[in-house]
C-alpha positions as CSV (number, residue, x, y, z in Angstrom):
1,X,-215.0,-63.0,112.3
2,X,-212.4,-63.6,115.2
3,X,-209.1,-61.4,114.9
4,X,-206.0,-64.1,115.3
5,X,-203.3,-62.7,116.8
6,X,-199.7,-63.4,114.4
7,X,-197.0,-61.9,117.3
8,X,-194.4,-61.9,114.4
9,X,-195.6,-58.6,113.4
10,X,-193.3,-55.5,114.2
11,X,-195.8,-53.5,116.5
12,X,-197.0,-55.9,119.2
13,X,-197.5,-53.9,122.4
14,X,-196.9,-56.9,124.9
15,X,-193.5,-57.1,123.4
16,X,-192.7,-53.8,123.9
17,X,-194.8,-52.2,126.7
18,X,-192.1,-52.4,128.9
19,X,-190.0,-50.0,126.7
20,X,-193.0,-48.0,125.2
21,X,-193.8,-46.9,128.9
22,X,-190.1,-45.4,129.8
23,X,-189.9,-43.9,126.8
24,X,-193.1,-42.1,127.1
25,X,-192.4,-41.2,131.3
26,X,-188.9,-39.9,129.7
27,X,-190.8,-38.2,126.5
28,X,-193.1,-36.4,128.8
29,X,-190.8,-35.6,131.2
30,X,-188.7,-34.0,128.5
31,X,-191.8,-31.4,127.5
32,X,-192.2,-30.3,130.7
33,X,-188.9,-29.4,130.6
34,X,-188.8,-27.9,127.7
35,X,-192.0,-25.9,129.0
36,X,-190.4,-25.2,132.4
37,X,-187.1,-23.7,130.4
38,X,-189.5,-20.9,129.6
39,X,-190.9,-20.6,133.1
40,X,-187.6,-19.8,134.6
41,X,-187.8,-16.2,133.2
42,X,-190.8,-15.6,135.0
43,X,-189.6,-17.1,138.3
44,X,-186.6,-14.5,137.7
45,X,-189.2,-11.9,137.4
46,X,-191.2,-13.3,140.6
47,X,-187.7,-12.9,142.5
48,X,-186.9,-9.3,141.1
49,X,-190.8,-8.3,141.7
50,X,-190.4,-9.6,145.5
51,X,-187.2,-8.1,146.0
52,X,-188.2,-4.2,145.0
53,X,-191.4,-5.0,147.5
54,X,-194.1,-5.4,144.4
55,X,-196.5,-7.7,146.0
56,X,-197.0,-11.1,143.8
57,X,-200.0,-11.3,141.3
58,X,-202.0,-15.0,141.9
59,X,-202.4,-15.1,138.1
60,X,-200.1,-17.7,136.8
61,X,-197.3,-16.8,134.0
62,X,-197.9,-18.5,130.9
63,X,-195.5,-21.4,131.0
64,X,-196.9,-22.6,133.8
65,X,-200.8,-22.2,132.2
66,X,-198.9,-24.2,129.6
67,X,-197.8,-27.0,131.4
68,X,-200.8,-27.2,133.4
69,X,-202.6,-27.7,129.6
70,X,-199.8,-30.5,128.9
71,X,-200.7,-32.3,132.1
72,X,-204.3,-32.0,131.3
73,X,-203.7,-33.8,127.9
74,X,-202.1,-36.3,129.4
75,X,-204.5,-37.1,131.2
76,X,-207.5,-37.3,128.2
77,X,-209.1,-34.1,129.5
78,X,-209.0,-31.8,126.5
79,X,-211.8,-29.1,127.5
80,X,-209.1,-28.5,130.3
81,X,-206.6,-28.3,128.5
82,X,-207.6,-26.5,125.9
83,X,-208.3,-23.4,128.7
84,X,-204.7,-23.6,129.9
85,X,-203.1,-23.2,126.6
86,X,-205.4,-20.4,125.6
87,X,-204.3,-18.5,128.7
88,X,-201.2,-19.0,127.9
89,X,-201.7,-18.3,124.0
90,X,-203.5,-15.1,125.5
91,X,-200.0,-14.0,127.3
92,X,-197.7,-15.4,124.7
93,X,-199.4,-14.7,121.2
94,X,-196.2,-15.7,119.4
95,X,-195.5,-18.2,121.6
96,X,-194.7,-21.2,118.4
97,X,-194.6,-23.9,121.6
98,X,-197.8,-23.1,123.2
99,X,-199.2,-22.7,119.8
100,X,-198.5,-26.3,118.7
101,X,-199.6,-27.7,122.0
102,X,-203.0,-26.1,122.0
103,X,-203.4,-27.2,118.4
104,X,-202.7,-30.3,119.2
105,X,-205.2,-30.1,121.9
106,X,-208.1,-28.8,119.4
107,X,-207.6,-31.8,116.8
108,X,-207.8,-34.1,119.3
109,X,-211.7,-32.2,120.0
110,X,-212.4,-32.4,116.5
111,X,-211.8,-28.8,116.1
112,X,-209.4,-29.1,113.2
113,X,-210.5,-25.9,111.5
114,X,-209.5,-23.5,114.5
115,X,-206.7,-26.0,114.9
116,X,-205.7,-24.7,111.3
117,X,-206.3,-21.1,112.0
118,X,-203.8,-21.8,114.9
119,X,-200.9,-23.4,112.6
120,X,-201.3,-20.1,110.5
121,X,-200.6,-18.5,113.6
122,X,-197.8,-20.4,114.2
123,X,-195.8,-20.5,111.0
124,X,-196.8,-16.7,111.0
125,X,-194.6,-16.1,114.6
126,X,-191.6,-18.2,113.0
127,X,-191.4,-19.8,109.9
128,X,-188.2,-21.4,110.5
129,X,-190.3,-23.5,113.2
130,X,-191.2,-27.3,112.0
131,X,-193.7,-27.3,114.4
132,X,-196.3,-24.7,112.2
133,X,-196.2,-26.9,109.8
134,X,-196.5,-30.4,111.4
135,X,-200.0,-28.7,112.9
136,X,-200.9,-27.3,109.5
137,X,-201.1,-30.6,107.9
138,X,-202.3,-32.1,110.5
139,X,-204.9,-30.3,110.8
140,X,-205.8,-30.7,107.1
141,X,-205.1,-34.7,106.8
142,X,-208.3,-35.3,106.8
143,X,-210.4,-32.7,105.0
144,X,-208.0,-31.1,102.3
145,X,-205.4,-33.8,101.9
146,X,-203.6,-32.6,99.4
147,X,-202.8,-29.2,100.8
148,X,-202.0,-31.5,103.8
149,X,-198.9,-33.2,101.9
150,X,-197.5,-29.7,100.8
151,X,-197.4,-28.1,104.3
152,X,-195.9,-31.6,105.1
153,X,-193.0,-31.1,102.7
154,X,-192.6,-27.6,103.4
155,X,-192.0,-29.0,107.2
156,X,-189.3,-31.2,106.3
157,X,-187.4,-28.5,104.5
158,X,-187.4,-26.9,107.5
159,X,-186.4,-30.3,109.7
160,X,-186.6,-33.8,107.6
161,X,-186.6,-35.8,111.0
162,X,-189.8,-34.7,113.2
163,X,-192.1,-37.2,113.2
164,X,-195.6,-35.3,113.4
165,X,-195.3,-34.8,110.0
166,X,-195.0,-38.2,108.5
167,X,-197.8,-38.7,110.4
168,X,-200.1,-36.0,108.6
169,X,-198.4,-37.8,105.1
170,X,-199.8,-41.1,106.4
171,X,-203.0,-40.1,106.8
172,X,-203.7,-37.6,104.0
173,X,-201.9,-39.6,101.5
174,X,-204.3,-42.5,102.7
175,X,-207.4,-40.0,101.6
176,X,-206.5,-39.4,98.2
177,X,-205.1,-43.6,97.4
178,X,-201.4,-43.1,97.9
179,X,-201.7,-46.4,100.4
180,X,-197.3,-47.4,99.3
181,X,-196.8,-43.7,100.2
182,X,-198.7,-43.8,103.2
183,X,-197.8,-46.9,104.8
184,X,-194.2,-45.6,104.4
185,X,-194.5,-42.7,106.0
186,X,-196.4,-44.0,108.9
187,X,-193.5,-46.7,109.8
188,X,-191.0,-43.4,109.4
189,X,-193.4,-41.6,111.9
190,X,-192.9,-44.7,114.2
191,X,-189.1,-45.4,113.4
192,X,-188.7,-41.3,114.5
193,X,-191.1,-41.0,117.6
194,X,-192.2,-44.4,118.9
195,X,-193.3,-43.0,122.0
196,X,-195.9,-40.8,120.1
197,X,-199.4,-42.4,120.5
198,X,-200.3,-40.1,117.4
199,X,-198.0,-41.9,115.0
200,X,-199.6,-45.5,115.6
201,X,-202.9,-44.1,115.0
202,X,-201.8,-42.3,111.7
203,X,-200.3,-45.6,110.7
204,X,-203.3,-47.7,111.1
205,X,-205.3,-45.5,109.0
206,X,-203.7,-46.7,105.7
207,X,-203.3,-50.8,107.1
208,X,-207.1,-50.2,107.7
209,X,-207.6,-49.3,104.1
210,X,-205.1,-51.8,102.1
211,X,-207.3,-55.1,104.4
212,X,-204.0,-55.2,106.9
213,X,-207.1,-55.0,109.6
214,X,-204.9,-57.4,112.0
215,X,-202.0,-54.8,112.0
216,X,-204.5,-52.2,112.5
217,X,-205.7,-53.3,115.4
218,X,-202.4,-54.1,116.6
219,X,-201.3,-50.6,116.0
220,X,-204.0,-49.1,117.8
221,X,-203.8,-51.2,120.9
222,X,-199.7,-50.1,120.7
223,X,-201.4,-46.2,120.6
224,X,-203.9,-46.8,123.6
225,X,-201.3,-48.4,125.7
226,X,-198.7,-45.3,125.3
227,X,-201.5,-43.0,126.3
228,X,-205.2,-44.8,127.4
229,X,-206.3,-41.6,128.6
230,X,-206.8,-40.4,124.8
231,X,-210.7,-41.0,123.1
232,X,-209.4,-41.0,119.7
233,X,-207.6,-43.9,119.8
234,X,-210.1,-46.1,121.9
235,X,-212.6,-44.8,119.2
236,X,-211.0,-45.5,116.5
237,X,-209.6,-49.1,118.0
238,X,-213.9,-50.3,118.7
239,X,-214.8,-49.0,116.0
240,X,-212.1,-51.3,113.6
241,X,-213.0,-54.4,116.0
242,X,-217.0,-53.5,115.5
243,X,-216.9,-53.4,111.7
244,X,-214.1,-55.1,110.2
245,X,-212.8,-57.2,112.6
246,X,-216.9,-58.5,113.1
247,X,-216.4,-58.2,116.8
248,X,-219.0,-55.8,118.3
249,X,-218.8,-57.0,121.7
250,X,-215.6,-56.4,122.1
251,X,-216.2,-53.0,121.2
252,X,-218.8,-52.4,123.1
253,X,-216.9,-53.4,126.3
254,X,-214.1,-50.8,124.6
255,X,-216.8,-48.1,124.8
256,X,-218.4,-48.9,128.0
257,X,-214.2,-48.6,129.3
258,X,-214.3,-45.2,127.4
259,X,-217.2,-43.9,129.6
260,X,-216.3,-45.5,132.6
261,X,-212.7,-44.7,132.6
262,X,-211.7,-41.5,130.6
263,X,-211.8,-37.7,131.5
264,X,-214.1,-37.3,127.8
265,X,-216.1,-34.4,127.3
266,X,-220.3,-34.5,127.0
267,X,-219.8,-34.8,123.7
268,X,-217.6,-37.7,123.4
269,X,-219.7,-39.3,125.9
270,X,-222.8,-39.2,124.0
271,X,-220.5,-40.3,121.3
272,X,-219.5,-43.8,123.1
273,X,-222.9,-44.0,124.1
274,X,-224.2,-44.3,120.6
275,X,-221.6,-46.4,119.3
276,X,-222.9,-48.8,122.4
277,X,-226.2,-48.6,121.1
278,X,-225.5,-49.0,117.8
279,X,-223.4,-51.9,118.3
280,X,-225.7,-53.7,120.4
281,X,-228.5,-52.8,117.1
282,X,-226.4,-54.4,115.2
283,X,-225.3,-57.4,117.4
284,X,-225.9,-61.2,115.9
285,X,-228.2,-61.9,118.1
286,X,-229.3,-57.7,118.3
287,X,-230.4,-56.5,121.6
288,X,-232.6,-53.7,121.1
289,X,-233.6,-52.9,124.5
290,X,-229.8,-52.4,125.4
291,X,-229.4,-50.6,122.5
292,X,-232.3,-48.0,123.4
293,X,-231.3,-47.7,127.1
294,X,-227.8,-46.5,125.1
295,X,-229.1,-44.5,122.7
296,X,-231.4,-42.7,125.4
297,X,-228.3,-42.0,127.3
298,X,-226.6,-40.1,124.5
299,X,-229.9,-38.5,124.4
300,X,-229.5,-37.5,127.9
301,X,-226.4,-36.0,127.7
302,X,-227.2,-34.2,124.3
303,X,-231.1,-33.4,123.5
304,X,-230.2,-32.5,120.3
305,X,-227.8,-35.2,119.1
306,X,-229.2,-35.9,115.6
307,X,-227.3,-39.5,114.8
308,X,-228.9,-40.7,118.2
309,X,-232.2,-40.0,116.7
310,X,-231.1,-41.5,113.3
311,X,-230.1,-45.3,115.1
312,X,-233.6,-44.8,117.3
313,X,-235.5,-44.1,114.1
314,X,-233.6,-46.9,112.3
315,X,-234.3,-49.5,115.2
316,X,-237.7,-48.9,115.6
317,X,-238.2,-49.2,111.8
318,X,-236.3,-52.8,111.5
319,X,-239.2,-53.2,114.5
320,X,-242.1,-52.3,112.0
321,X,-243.0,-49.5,114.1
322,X,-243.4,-47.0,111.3
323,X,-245.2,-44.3,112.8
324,X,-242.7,-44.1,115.2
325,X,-240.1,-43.8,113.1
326,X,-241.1,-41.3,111.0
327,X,-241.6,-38.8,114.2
328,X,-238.0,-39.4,114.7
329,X,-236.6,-39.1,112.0
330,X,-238.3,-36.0,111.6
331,X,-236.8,-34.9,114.8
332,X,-233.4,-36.2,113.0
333,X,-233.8,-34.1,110.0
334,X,-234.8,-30.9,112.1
335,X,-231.6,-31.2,114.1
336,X,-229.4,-30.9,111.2
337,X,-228.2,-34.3,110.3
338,X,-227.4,-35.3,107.4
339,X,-227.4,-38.9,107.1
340,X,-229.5,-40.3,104.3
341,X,-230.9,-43.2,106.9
342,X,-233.3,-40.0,108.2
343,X,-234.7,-39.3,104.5
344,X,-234.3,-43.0,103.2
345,X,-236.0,-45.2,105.7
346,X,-238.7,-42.5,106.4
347,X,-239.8,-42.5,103.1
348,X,-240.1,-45.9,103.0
349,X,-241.8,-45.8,106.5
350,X,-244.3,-43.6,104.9
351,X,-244.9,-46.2,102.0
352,X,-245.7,-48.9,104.3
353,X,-248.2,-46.6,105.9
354,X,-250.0,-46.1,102.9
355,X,-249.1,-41.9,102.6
356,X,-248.2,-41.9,99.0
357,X,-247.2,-38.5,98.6
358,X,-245.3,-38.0,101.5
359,X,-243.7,-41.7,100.6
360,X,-243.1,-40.5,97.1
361,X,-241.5,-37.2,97.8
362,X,-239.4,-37.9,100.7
363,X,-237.3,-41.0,98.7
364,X,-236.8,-38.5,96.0
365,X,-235.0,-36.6,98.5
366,X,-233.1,-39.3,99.5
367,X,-232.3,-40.3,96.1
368,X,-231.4,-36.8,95.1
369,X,-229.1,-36.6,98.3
370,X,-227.0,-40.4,97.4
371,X,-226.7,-39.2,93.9
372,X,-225.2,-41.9,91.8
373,X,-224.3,-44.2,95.1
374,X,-225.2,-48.1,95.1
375,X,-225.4,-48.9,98.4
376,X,-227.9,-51.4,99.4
377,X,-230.0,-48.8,101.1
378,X,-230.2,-46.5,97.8
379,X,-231.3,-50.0,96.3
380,X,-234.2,-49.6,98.7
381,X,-234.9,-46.4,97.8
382,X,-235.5,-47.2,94.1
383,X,-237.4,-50.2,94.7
384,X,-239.5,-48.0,97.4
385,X,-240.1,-45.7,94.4
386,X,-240.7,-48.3,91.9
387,X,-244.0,-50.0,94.9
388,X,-245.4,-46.1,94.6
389,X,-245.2,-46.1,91.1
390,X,-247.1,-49.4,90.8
391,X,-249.5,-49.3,93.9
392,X,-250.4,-46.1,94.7
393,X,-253.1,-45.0,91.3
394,X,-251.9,-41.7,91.6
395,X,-248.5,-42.2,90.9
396,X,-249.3,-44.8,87.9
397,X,-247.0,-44.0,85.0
398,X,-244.7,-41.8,86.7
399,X,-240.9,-42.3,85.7
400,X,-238.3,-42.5,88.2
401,X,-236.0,-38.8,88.2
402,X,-232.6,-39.0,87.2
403,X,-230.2,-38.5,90.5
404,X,-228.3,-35.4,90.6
405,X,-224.4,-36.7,91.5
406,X,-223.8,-34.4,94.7
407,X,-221.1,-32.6,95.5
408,X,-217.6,-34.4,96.3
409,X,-217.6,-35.2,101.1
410,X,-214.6,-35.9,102.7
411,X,-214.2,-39.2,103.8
412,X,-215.2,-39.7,107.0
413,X,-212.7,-40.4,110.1
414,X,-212.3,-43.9,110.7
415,X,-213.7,-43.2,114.7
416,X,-216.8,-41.9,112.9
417,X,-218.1,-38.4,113.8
């Protein structure tokens, strides 16, 4: 499907990139300050310390570890600057600014349970301070959504007008179907703070799930354009043009920007990596010696990434190289991961190999695991189950076990984990 551009939409970035820019160089340049406010007590305390002889310690005071972690932000480089605000948290415990900034930092690393532990932190050292709150249910948009929307409100009691937390109510009202609520507060997020990357990426999250792919996109590209130095948005962004927008090529050249281009860590990396390859798997036509040159470069970078061994397994079992594929998915299933392809497809690998019993008991795994799901690969499961039951004599007669309905998963980020 090609995306066609409607510029009568509200959030087109070549409209406003001219705008979007200053206001992010003045936004910016309004944190530092804000930061730098602090650092003037310590350059007092430099001045005094010289002046009574004490010689000057090369350990840097905490605002400036502070704005040193802002800088590094900026610039995409979390695992930088997540050290600086930790030293800085280290110095300044209570510190609600620092706080926020490095909690920031770890949601944007996927680390949104410490990020949590951090808001507690926060709200702890001053409860009259939005900003606790704003992390608290950010941090929790995605996993506990509706504890989300009550730290939310509990923020705006405190101040009605900071965007962060319309944000958070964008997103976790998307995860539990509040989409009128959600789209709402994701244009407020924007009317309050359109210089906020964040706040175009919490908006596209319900226009992705109401169909409004078009605005998603649109949205997105706004968010990578106020900062392209982020992954999440460029993640996100690919991922929306790979599989709704039925344009993987363009996201492929998205990812291959990502890896060329950003400060990521290894593990985003590998990430990109394995979105290239699967993208390139799933390609009309596919290319699957791209696509393994890809995933062996994620492989590279992290021996023991377990969804790079779930899309090799899947590729070389869509190649009829079954034997293959059940030696890695077995390395799939070792590492930890959990998705059903590495119990699905393998039994089914071992069906067409004529291993019955390891065919029989490995799909009842897989069925157990997808519970009451109807997905066209649990379709595959059954029928796999229903060619033991009539070609294999030892398995003549057997019934089919109920599935078990598992327990309740989070919905998964729209950038994919």
């Amino acid at each position: 499907m090609i995306v066609r551009r409607d510029y009568r939409y509200a959030f087109r970035q070549r409209r406003r990139a001219q705008r979007v820019r200053w206001l992010l160089v003045f936004t910016t340049v309004v944190v530092l300050g804000m930061l730098a406010i602090t650092a003037n007590l310590d350059t007092v305390r430099s001045m005094a310390a010289g002046a009574l002889g004490i010689k000057a310690s090369p350990t840097l005071y905490p605002a400036e570890y502070a704005m040193l972690g802002v800088e590094a932000y900026q610039r995409g480089n979390m695992e930088d600057a997540a050290s600086q605000f930790i030293r800085a948290v280290q110095m300044q415990p209570d510190n609600v600014a620092y706080l926020y900034e490095y909690g920031k930092t770890l949601i944007e690393m996927n680390q949104t349970t410490q990020a949590s532990d951090i808001a507690d932190r926060a709200i702890a050292a001053d409860p009259n301070d939005v900003r606790g709150y704003a992390l608290k249910a950010s941090a929790l948009a995605y996993s506990d959504p509706t504890n989300a929307i009550i730290f939310a409100l509990q923020g705006q009691e405190v101040d009605p007008n900071f965007a962060p937390l319309y944000a958070a109510l964008s997103v976790a009202n998307t995860y539990i179907y509040r989409y009128s609520q959600a789209l709402a507060a994701g244009e407020r997020a924007i009317e309050l703070d359109p210089t906020d990357a964040n706040n175009y990426r919490a908006y596209s999250t319900p226009l992705i799930y109401v169909g409004r792919s078009e605005e998603a996109i649109e949205a997105l590209e706004t968010a990578t354009q106020i900062n392209p130095n982020l992954p999440g948005a460029w993640f996100e962004l690919a991922f929306e043009y790979k599989n709704r927008g039925g344009n993987p090529r363009r996201a492929i050249a998205i990812y291959q920007y990502m890896v060329e281009n950003l400060q990521m860590s290894q593990a985003d990396t590998a990430k990109a990596y394995l979105r290239i390859c699967e993208a390139y798997a799933g390609a009309e036509p596919a290319d699957f010696v791209a696509a393994q040159q890809n995933c062996d470069r994620a492989l590279a970078i992290d021996p023991n990434y377990g969804s790079a061994y779930r899309e090799l397994g899947r590729m070389q079992y869509n190649r009829r190289n079954y034997e293959g594929a059940i030696e890695t998915f077995e390395r799939c299933v070792a590492l930890g991961a959990t998705d059903i392809e590495c119990w699905a497809l393998r039994g089914l690998a071992h069906y067409w190999m004529g291993q019955c019993d390891d065919a029989w008991r490995v799909l009842n795994e897989a069925q157990q695991m997808a519970g009451n799901s109807e997905n066209g690969l649990i379709k595959q499961v059954r029928v796999g189950l229903d060619n033991v039951i009539q070609n294999c004599p030892d398995y003549r007669g057997q019934t089919i076990p109920t599935a078990i309905p598992p327990t309740a998963i989070p919905p998964t980020p729209i950038g994919g984990l």
